[in-house]
TORKOL-4160 file (C-alpha; in steps of 0.2 Angstrom, whole numbers, padded with zeros to 4 digits, m for minus):
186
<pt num="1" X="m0328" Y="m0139" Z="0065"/>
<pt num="2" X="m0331" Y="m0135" Z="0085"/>
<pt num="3" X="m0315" Y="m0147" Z="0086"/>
<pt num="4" X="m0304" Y="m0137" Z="0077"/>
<pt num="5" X="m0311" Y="m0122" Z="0084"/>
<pt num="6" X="m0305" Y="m0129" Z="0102"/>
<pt num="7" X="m0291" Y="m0133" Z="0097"/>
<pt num="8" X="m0285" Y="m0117" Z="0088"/>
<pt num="9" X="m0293" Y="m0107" Z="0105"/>
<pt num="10" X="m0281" Y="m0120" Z="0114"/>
<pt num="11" X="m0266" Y="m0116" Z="0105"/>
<pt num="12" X="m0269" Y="m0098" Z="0107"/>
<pt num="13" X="m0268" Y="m0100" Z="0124"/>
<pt num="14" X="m0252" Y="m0110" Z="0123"/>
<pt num="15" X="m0243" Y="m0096" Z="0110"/>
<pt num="16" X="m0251" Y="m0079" Z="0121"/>
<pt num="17" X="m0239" Y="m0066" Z="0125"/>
<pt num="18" X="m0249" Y="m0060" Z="0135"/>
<pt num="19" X="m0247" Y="m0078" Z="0147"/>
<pt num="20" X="m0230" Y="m0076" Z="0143"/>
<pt num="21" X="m0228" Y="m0060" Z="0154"/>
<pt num="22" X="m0241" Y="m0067" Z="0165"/>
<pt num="23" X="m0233" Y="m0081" Z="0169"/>
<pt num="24" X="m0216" Y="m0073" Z="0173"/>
<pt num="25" X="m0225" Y="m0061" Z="0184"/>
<pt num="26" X="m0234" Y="m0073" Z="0194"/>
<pt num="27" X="m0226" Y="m0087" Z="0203"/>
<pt num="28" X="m0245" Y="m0097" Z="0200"/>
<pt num="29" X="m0246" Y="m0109" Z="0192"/>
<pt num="30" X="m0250" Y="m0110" Z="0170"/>
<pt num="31" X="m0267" Y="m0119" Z="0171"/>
<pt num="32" X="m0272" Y="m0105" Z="0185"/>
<pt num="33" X="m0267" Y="m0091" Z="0174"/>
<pt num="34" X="m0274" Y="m0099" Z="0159"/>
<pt num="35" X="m0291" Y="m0103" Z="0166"/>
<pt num="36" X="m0289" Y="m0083" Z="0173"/>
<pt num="37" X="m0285" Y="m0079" Z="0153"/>
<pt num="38" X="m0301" Y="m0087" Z="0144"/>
<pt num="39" X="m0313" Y="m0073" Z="0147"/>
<pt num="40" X="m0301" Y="m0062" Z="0139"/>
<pt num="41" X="m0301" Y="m0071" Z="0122"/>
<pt num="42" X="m0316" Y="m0077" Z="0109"/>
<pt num="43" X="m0313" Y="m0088" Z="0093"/>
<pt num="44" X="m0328" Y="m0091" Z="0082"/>
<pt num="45" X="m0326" Y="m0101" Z="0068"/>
<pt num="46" X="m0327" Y="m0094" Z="0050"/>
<pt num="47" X="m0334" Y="m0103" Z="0034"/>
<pt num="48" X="m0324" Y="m0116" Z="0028"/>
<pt num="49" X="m0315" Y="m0110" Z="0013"/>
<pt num="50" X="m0303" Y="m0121" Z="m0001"/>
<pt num="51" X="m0288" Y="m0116" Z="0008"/>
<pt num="52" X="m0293" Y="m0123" Z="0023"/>
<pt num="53" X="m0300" Y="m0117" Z="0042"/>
<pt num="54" X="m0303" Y="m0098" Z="0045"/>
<pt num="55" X="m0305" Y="m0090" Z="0063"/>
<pt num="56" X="m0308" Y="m0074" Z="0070"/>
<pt num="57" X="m0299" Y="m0071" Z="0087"/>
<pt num="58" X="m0308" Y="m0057" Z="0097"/>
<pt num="59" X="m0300" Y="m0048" Z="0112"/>
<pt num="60" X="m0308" Y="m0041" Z="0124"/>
<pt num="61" X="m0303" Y="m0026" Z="0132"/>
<pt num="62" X="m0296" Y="m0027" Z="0149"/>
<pt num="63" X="m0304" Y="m0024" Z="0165"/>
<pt num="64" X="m0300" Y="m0006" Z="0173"/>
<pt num="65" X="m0292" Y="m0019" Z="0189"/>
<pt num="66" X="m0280" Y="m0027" Z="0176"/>
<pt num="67" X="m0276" Y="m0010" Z="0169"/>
<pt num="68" X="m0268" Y="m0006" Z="0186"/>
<pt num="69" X="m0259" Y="m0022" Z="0190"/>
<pt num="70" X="m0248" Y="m0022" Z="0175"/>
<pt num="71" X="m0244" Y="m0004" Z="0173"/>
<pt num="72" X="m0225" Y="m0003" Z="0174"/>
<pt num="73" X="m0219" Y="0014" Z="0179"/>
<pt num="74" X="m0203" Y="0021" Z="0174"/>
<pt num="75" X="m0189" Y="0023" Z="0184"/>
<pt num="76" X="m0186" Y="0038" Z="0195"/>
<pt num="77" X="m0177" Y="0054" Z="0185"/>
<pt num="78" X="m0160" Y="0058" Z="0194"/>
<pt num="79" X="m0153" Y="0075" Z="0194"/>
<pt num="80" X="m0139" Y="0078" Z="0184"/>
<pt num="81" X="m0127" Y="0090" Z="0191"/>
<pt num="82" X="m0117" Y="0103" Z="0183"/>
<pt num="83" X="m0102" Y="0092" Z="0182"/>
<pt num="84" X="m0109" Y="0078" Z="0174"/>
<pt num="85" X="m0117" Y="0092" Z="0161"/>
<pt num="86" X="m0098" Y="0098" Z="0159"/>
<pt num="87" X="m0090" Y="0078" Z="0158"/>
<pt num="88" X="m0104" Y="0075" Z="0144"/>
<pt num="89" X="m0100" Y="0092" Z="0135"/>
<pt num="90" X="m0081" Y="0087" Z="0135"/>
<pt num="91" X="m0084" Y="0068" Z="0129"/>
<pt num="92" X="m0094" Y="0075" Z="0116"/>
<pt num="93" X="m0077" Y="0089" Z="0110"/>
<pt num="94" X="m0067" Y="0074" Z="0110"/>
<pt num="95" X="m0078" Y="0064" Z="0100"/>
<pt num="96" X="m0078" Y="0077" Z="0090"/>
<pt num="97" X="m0061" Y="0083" Z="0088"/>
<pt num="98" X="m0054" Y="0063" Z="0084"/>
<pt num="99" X="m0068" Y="0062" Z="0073"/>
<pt num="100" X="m0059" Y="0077" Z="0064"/>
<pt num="101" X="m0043" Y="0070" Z="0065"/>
<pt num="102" X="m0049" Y="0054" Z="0058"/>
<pt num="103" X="m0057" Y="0062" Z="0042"/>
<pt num="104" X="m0043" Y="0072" Z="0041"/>
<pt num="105" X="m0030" Y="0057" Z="0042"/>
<pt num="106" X="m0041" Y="0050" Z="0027"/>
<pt num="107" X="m0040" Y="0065" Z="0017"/>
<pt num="108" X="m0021" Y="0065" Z="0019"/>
<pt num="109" X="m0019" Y="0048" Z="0015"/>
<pt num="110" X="m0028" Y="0051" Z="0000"/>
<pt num="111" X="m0019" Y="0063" Z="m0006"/>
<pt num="112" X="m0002" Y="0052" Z="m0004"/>
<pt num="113" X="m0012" Y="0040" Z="m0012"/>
<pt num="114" X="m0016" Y="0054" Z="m0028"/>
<pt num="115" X="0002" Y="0060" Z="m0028"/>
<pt num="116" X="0010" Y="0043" Z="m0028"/>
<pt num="117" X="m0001" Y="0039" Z="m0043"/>
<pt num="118" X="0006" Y="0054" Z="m0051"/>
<pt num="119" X="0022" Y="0054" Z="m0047"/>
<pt num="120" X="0023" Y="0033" Z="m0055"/>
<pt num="121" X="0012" Y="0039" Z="m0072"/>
<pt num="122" X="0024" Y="0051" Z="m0076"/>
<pt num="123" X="0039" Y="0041" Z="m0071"/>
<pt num="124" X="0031" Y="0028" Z="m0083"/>
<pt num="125" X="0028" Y="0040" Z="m0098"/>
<pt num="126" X="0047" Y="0047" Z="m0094"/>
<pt num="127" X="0053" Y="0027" Z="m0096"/>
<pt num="128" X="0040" Y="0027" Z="m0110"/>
<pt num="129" X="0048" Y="0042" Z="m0120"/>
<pt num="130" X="0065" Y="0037" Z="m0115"/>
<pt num="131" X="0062" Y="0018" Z="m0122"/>
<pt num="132" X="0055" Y="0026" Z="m0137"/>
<pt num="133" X="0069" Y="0039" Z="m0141"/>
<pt num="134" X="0081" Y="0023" Z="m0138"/>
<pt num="135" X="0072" Y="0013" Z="m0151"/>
<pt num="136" X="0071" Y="0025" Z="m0162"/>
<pt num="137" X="0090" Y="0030" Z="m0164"/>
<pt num="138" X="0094" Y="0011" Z="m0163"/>
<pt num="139" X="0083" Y="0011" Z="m0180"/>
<pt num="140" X="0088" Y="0028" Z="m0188"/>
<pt num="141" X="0107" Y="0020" Z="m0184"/>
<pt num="142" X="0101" Y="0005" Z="m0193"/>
<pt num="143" X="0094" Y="0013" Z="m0208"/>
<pt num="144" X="0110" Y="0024" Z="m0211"/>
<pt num="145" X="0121" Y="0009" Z="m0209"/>
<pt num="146" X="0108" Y="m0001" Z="m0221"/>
<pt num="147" X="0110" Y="0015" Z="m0234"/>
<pt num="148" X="0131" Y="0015" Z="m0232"/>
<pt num="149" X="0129" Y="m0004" Z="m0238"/>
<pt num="150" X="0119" Y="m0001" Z="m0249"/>
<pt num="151" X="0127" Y="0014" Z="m0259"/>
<pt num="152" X="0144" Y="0004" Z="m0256"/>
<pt num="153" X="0138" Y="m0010" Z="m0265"/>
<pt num="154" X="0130" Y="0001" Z="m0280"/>
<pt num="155" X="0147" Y="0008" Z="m0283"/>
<pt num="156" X="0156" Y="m0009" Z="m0282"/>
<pt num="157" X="0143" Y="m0014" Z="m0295"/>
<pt num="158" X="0145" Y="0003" Z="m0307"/>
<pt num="159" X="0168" Y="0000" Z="m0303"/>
<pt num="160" X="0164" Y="m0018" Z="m0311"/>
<pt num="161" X="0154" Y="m0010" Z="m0324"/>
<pt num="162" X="0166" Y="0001" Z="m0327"/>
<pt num="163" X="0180" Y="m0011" Z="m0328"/>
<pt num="164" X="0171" Y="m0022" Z="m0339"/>
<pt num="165" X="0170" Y="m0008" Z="m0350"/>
<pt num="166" X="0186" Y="m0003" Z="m0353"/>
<pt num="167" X="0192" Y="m0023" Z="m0354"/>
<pt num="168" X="0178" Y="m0023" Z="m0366"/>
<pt num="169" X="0182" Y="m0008" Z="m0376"/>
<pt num="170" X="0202" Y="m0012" Z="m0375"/>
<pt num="171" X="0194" Y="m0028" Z="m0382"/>
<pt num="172" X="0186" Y="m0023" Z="m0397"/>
<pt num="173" X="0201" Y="m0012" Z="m0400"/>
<pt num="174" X="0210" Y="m0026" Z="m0403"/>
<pt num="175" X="0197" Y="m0033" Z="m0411"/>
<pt num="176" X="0198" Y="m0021" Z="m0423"/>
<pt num="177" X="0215" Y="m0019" Z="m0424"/>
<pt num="178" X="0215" Y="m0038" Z="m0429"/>
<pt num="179" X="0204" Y="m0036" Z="m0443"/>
<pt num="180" X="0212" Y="m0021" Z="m0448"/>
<pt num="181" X="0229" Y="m0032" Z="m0449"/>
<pt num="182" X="0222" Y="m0047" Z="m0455"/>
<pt num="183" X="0213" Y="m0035" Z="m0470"/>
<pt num="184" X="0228" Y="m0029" Z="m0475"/>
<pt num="185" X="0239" Y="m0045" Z="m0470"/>
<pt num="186" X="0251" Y="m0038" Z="m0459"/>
């Protein structure tokens, strides 16, 4: 279990930020910064559990000397003038005002979009309507033609009728007249 504990401390070493940034600060070499680093860091193995190897990594906290090396200061403030103040204010108008003129270009092209849906829907109900005023005169001519045919025919049938009835009738009246000469032998 010390192995693994050495070996864990080891690879601590190897996967530090903290010798990361060392390392780029110092020209040294890695083995003199690390040997440097090992005060600053305490592994002590826990109990072994199923899952496998625990370790506690203690830090301790830096020396007041290493507090001062790496403190980074920040970069001097430079005055900002008047002018720059009055560039910054006009860049921010213009950003502004095109950011304006943009929303405003999408509101107009969405209401050419809107209107152009409009205008097509009532285009299509108009072709709709006139489509169906079409159809519908195209079948109230065909009904009236339909009923001419069909009343033409019922009087054709009723002037056969009618001439079958008076063949028929001239028949029986020579029928009868027959009879009548034939009773009294004529």
């Amino acid at each position: 279990m010390e192995k693994t504990a050495i070996a864990y401390k080891e690879k601590m070493k190897e996967m530090s930020v903290f010798s990361l940034i060392c390392s780029c600060l110092y020209p040294e070499s890695r083995k003199n910064i690390m040997g440097d680093f090992e005060g600053d860091l305490d592994i002590k193995p826990l109990n072994k559990r199923a899952s496998g190897q625990a370790f506690e990594v203690i830090l301790k906290p830096p020396s007041p000397v290493s507090d001062v090396a790496h403190c980074i200061s920040s970069p001097p403030k430079r005055d900002i003038s008047l002018e720059d103040i009055q560039k910054k204010l006009e860049a921010a108008e213009d950003r502004r005002r095109s950011q304006e003129a943009q929303v405003l270009r999408i509101l107009a092209e969405k209401r050419e979009h809107e209107r152009d849906v409009l205008l097509k829907a009532m285009e299509e109900n108009s072709n709709f309507s006139r489509m169906a005023e079409e159809k519908l005169q195209m079948k109230m001519e065909q009904i009236e033609e339909n009923r001419q045919a069909y009343l033409a025919a019922m009087m054709e049938r009723l002037q056969e009728r009618v001439n079958w009835m008076t063949l028929s009738q001239f028949d029986l009246k020579t029928k009868n007249l027959s009879k009548v000469f034939l009773f009294y032998n004529i």
